[in-house]
C-alpha positions as CSV (number, residue, x, y, z in Angstrom):
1,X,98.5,111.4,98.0
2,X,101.7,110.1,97.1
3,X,102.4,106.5,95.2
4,X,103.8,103.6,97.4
5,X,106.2,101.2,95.4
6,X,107.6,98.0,97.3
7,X,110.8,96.3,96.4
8,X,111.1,92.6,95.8
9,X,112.6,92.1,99.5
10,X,109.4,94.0,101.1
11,X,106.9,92.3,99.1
12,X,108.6,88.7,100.2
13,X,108.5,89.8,103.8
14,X,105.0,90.9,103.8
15,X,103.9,87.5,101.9
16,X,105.2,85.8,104.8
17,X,103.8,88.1,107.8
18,X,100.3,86.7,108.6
19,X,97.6,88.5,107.3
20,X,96.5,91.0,110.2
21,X,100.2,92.3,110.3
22,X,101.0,92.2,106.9
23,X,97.2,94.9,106.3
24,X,98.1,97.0,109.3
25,X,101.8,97.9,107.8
26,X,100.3,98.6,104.6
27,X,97.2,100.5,106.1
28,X,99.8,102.6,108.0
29,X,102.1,103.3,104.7
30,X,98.6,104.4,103.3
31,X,97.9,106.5,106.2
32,X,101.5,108.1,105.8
33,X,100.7,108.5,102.2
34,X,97.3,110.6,102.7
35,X,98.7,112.5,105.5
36,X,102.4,112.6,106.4
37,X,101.0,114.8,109.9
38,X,99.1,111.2,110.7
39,X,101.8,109.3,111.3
40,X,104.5,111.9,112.3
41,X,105.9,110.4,115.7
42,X,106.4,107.0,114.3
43,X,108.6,108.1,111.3
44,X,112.6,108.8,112.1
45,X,114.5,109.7,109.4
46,X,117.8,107.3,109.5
47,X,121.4,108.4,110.7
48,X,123.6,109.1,107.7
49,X,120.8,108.2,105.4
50,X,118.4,109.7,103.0
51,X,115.7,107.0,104.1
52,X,113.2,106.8,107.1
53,X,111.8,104.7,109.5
54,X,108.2,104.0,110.0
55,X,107.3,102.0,113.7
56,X,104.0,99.9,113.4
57,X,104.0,98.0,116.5
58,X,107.0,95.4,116.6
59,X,107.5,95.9,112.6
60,X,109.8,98.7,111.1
61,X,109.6,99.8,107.8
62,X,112.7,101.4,105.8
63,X,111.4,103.9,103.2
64,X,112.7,106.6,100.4
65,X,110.2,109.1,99.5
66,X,110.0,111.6,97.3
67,X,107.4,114.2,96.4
68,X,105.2,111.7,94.4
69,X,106.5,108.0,95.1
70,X,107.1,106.2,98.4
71,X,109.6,103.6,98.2
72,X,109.4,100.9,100.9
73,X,113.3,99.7,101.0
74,X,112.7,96.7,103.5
75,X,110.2,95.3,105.9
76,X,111.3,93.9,109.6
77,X,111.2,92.8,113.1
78,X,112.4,95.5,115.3
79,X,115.6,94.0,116.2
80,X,116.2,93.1,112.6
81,X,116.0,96.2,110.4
């Protein structure tokens, strides 16, 4: 299981997100974190990037990982991020 760190600009976003949203994102990023295979259609690694894209319904999260922490870049609307 790997560690999941949020920057300053993800934490905001999820503050804001009502409260059902804001626990399925981070349920999913746990879920990724146990077991990449879970989640494997809904992460896309980004063009021209080292970060990836995980889909949770209408929310996108941009990530960095490595082998042992999970960096969530930013959290946002689909048309946003």
């Amino acid at each position: 299981m790997k560690k999941i760190a949020y920057s300053k600009q993800a934490i905001k976003t999820l503050s804001k997100l009502p409260v059902n949203e804001s626990s399925r994102i981070r349920s999913k990023l746990r879920q990724y974190a146990d077991d990449p295979a879970s989640q494997a259609n809904n992460v896309r690694k980004l063009q021209g990037q080292s970060a990836c894209r995980l889909r949770v319904g209408d929310w996108r999260v941009i990530f960095d990982e490595d082998d042992v922490v999970i960096e969530v870049i930013k959290v946002g609307a689909r048309g946003d991020v």
